[in-house]
C-alpha angles and dihedrals in degrees: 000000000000117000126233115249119238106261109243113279106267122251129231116205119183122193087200121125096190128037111281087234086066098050089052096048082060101043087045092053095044091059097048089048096059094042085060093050089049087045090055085043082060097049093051089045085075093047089064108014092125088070092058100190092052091052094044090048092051091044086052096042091042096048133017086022102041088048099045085041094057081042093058101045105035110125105243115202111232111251113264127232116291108256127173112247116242104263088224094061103056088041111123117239110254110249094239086061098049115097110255108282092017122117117224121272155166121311 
């Protein structure tokens, strides 16, 4: 019986110029930053609910536009070169290497 041989290791390639963790730092902050503009929208809404256009229009501009404005406009980095990703770096860590209650990660 002939045995199979193994299929070529896989390559990663990543277009990023900056760690992901940091991209999505960013992403992560931007958006809270909006919601807590929309929150303060909706607080100002019941300071002035009794005059219903001008609510609705803060709610709007605080929120849907606000937020597809942002989205617009928002600089996007052209993606880098495409480069492979050092197979030592999205190695795994062994699990007799990982600290006690820890699950295995990246180096």
């Amino acid at each position: 019986m002939r045995r199979r041989s193994r299929p070529a290791p896989a390559v990663v390639v990543t277009d990023l110029r900056e760690p992901l963790i940091a991209v999505h730092r960013r992403m992560i902050r931007t958006r809270v930053v909006l919601m807590a503009i929309w929150i303060l929208g909706w607080a100002a809404t019941g300071f002035v609910y009794r005059t219903g256009w001008l609510a609705i229009l803060i709610l709007v501009v605080t929120g849907p536009v606000l937020w597809l404005a942002v989205f617009l406009t928002g600089q996007r980095a052209a993606p880098g070169p495409r480069v492979p990703v050092d197979r030592r770096r999205r190695a795994l860590t062994p699990a007799e290497r990982a600290a006690p209650g820890e699950a295995a990660g990246p180096r």
